[in-house]
ZAMARGU-4260 file (C-alpha; in steps of 0.2 Angstrom, whole numbers, plus 5000, padded with zeros to 4 digits):
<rodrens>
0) 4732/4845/4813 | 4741/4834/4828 | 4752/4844/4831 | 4740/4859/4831 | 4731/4850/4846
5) 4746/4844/4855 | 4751/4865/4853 | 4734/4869/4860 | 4736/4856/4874 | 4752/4863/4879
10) 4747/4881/4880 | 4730/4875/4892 | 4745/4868/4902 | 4755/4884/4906 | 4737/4890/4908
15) 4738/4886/4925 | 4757/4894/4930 | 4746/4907/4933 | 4736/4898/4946 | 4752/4893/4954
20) 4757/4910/4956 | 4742/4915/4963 | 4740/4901/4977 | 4747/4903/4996 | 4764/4904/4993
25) 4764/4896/5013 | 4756/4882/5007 | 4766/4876/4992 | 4782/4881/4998 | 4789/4864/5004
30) 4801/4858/4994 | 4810/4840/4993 | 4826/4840/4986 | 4834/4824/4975 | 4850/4822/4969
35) 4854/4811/4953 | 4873/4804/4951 | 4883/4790/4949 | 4879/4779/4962 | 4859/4782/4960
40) 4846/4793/4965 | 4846/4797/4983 | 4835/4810/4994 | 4844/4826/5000 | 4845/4836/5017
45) 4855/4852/5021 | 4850/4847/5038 | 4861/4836/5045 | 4846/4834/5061 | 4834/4829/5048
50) 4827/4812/5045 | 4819/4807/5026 | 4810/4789/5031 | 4812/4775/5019 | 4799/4760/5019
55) 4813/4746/5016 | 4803/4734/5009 | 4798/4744/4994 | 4812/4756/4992 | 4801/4770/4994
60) 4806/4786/5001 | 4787/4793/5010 | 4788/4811/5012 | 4774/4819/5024 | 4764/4835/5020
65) 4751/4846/5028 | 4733/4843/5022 | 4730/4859/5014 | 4745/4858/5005 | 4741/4859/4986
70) 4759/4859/4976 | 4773/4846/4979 | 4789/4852/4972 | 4805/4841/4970 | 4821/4848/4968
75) 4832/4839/4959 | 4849/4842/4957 | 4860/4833/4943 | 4878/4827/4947 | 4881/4819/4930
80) 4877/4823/4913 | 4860/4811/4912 | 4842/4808/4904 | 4828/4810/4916 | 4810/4804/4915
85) 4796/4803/4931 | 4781/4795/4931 | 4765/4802/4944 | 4753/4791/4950 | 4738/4794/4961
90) 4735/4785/4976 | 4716/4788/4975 | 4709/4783/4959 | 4700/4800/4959 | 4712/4809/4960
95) 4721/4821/4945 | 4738/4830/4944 | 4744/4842/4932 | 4765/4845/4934 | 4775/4859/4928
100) 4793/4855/4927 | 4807/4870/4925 | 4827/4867/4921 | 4840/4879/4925 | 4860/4878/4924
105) 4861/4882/4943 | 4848/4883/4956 | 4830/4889/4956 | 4822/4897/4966 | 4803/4897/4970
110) 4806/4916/4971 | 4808/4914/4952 | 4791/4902/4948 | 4781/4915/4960 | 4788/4931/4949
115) 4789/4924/4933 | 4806/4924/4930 | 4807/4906/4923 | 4794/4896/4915 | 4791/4877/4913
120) 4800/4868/4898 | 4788/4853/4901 | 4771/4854/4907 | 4756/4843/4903 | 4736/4839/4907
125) 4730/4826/4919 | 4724/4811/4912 | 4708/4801/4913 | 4715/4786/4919 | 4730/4790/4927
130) 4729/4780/4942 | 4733/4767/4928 | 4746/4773/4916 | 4751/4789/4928 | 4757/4805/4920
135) 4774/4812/4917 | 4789/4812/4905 | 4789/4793/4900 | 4803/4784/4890 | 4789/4772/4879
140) 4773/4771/4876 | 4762/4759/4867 | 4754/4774/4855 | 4754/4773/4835 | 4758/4791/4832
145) 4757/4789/4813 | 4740/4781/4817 | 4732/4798/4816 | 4714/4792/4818 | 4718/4788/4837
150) 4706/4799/4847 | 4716/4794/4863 | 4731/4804/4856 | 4725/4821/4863 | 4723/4812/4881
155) 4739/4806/4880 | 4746/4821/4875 | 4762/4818/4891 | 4765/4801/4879 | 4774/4814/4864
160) 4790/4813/4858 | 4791/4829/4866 | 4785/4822/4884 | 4801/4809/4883 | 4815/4811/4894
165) 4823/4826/4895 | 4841/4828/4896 | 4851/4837/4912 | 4870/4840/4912 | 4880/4841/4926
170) 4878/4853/4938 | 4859/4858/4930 | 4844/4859/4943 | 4826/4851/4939 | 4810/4860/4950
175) 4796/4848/4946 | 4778/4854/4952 | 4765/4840/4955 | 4748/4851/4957 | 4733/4842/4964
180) 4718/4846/4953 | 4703/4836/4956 | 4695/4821/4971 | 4697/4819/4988 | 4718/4817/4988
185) 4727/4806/4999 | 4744/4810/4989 | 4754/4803/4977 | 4771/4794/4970 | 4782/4798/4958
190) 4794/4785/4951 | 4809/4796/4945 | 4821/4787/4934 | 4839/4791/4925 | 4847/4780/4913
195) 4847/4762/4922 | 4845/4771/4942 | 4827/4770/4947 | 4818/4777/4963 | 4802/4780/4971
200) 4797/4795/4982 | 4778/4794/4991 | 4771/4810/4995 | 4758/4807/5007 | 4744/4819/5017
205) 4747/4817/5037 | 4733/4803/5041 | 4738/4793/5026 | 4757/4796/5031 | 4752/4788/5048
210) 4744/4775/5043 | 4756/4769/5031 | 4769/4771/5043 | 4764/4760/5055 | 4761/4745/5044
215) 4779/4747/5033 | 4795/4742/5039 | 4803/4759/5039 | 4822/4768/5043 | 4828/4783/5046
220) 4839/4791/5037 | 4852/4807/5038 | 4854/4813/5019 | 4866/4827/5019 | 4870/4834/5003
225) 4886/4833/5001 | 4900/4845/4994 | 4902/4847/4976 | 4918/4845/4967 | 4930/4856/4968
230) 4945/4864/4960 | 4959/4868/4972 | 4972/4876/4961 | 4979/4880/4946 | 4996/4874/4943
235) 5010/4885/4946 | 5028/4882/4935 | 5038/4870/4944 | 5023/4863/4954 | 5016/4845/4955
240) 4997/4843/4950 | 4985/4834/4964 | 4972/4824/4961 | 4962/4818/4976 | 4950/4810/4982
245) 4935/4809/4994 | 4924/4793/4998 | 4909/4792/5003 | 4894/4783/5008 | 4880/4785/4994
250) 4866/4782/5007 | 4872/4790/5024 | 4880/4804/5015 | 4896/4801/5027 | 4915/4799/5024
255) 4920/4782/5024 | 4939/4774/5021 | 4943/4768/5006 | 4956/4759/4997 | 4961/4769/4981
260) 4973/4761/4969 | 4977/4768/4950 | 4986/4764/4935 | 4995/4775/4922 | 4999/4775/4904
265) 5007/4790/4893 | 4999/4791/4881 | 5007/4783/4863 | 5015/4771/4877 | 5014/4754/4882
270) 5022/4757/4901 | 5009/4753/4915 | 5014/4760/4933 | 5003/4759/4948 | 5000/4769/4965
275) 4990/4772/4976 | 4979/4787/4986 | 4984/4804/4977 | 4990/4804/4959 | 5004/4816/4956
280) 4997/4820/4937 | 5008/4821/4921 | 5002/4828/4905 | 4994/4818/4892 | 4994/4802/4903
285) 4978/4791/4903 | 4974/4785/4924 | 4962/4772/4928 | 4958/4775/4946 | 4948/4761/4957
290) 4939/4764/4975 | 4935/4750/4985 | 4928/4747/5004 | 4923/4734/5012 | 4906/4732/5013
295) 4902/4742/4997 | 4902/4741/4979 | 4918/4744/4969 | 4921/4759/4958 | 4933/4763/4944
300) 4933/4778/4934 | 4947/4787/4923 | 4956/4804/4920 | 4966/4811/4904 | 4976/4823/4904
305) 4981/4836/4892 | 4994/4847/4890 | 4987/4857/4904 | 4985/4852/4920 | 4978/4857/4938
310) 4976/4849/4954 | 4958/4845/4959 | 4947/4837/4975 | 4934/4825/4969 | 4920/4816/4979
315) 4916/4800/4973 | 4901/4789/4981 | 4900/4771/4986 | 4885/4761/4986 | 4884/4749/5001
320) 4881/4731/4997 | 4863/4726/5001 | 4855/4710/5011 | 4854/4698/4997 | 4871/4703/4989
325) 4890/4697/4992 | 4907/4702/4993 | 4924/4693/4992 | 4936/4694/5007 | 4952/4684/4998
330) 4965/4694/5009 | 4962/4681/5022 | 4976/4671/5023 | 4974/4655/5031 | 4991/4641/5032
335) 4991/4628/5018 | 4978/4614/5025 | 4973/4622/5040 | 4962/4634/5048 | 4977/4643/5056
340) 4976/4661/5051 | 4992/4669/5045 | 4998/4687/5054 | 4994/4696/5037 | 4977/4692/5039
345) 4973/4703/5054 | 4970/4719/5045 | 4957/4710/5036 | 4950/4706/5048 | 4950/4723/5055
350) 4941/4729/5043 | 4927/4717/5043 | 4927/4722/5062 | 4924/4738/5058 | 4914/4737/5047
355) 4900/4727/5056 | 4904/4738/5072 | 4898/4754/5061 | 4882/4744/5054 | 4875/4738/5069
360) 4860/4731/5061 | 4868/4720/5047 | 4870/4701/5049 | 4882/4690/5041 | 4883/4675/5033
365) 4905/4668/5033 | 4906/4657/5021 | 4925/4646/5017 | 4931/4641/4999 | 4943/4626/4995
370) 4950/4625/4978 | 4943/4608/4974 | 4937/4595/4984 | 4953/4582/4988 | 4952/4575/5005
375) 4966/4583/5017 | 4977/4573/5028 | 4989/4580/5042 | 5008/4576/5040 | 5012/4564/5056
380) 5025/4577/5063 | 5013/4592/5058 | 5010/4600/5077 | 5005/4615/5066 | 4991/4623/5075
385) 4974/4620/5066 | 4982/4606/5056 | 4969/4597/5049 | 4965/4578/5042 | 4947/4577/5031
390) 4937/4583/5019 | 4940/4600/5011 | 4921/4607/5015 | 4926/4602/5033 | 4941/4612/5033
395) 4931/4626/5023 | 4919/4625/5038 | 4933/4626/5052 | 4941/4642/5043 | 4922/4651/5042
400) 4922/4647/5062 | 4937/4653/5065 | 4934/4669/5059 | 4916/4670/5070 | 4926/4667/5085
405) 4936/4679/5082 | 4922/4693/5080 | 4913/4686/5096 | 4930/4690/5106 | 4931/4708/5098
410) 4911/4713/5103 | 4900/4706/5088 | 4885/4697/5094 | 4885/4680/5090 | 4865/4682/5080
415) 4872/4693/5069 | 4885/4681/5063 | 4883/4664/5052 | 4896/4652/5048 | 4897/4639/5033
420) 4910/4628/5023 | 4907/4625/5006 | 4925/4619/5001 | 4927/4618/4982 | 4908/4617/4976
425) 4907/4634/4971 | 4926/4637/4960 | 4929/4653/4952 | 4939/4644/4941 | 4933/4626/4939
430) 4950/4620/4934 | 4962/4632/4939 | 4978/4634/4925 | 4989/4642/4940 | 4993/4645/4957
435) 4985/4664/4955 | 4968/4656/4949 | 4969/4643/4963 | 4971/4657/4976 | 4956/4664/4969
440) 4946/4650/4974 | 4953/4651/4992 | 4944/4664/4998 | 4930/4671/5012 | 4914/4677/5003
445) 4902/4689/5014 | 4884/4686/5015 | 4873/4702/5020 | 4859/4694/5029 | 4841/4700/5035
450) 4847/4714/5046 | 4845/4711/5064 | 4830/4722/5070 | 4813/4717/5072 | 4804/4721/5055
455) 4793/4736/5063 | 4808/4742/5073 | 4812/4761/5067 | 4832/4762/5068 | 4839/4779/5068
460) 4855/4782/5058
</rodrens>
């Protein structure tokens, strides 16, 4: 019998694709389009003039529609094979949606929804609380399905087993329609999720849009959709396989440079050998290939290889590290006991440069490691510039300023940039077996601060 009435329910749902197919197509026809991958769920543009504003406090993309508009659709493309799950919530009370999701291996088009071509393969009922417990493909509920006396079950009909997440693979396309049934609407959010990546989009009508514009810390953002990979070519006899790579930024959708270093083992073979950039591929070898950048989140991933081979172009995406979060710059080189840089340090230093030159709005925090905290004291014949006679925090401290100075002479304003020493108080390795694990304790950590720009400043990307 439960299952009789989640039936029925379901068939009142694709009840009202026909009602979709009969609204004005002009006015439903705007659609926002997602893309799900490694590096998390990000809004898409084809237009590389078009701006997708972020409230940054929340994390909230807030999309803007016309006030008649009736149907929101989302696009949603799947880079990676994934489980995917949304949630809709109201931001009036009064307000009901229904949604009608469609999946296809490619695109979709609206063409096809209009026609008939395709039809939903999730759909549900609005609910009479969902300003509450919102509406969508959710991955738990706190309902007893063997508990059939529960007369809530019916209303929570989207809570099913067969409402859970539904599952994409690489290169499939989601079209999710969020129709607005009942009360005087204002918009709503949908809170799409995949695996452990989460992310909010608010679709708002224009006055609301405004208002909430004005009171949020907001950014704009380019979102180009970038290319998808690629094969180049199949091998020929007697030619090398390729495999390369493109970086890029997971948030400004933009090449960036990137170190890429890889290690090989044959399979059935203990032999390790390393390279970097392009990997020349050999048959049935396993590669474990890392991607770093400064100012971004590592990456490793891995390739096997079989008996047959061809050369191939991937894209890979970098998430950039956020205020609040930290990186290691331990390339750094400074003379023993003294905040005297060595020459290998300048393309270290480079980079940060760079870096902080292309990201106007981030502010740093310079902080200097010591492994331990002995007291340092300067040889009496030691004319060694920066030679140094005190405690090791002190010399931490010096070495942090050095490296200001030296981004204040090459352009970077000195309010973006914060020094501190905190010598050996915080050890990667408390009590270091080697020289190796010592060096690891020397090091330059990266702060990323609050950025620069008043908080109602709009900054253009």
């Amino acid at each position: 019998m439960k299952k009789l009435r989640y039936f029925v329910s379901f068939c009142l749902c694709l009840s009202f694709v026909s009602l979709l197919a009969q609204s004005d197509k002009s006015k439903v026809d705007k659609v926002k389009e997602i893309v799900v991958e490694e590096s998390g769920i990000h809004p898409l543009s084809s237009d590389r003039n078009d701006t997708v504003i972020v409230d940054l406090d929340n994390n909230v993309v807030v999309y803007s529609y016309p006030k008649e508009t009736a149907s929101f659709w989302y696009k949603i493309y799947a880079n990676k094979d994934c489980e995917i799950t949304f949630e809709i919530f109201p931001a009036e009370s009064n307000n009901r949606y229904n949604y009608f999701l469609y999946k296809k291996s490619g695109d979709i088009d609206l063409k096809d929804v209009y026609e008939k071509k395709i039809f939903p393969v999730r759909a549900n009922l609005y609910m009479d609380e969902m300003e509450k417990s919102g509406t969508g493909l959710s991955e738990s509920a706190e309902i007893d399905y063997a508990d059939t006396t529960k007369e809530k079950n019916t209303k929570q009909f989207y809570h099913t087993a067969y409402h859970g997440a539904i599952t994409a693979l690489k290169g499939d396309v989601l079209l999710l329609n969020i129709y607005h049934m009942s009360g005087e609407d204002c918009g709503q959010q949908l809170i799409l999720k995949s695996n452990n990546r989460s992310q909010t989009f608010q679709s708002l009508y224009s006055p609301c849009y405004k208002s909430q514009i004005a009171s949020v810390k907001t950014e704009k953002v380019v979102t180009v959709r970038a290319p998808q990979v690629e094969v180049v070519k199949v091998v020929l006899p007697n030619e090398n396989a390729i495999a390369s790579y493109v970086v890029w930024d997971s948030l400004k959708r933009s090449v960036i440079d990137a170190e890429i270093t890889w290690t090989k083992k044959r399979k059935n073979s203990n032999t390790t050998l390393k390279g970097r950039g392009d990997i020349v591929l050999e048959k049935n070898t396993v590669y474990s290939i890392h991607f770093s950048a400064l100012g971004y989140k590592d990456k490793t991933s891995s390739i096997v290889t079989t008996d047959s081979i061809a050369s191939f172009k991937h894209y890979v995406f970098l998430t950039p590290i956020k205020e609040g979060e930290d990186f290691t710059m331990d390339k750094i080189y400074f003379f023993p006991n003294t905040y005297a840089m060595r020459a290998e340090a300048s393309s270290e230093l480079n980079k940060l440069l760079k870096y902080l030159k292309e990201n106007p709005t981030v502010r740093i925090e310079i902080q200097g490691f010591t492994n331990g905290n002995n007291r340092i004291k300067a040889s009496p014949d030691d004319f060694t510039e920066g030679s140094f006679t005190g405690t090791s925090k002190k010399l931490s401290q010096l070495r942090a300023l050095k490296i200001k100075s030296f981004l204040m002479e090459n352009g970077v304003e000195e309010d973006r940039l914060v020094a501190n020493g905190f010598g050996g108080s915080r050890m990667i390795y408390s009590n270091p077996q080697n020289q190796l694990e010592a060096n690891k304790n020397i090091r330059v950590g990266i702060l990323v601060l609050t950025p620069k720009e008043n908080v109602n400043q709009v900054v253009k990307r």
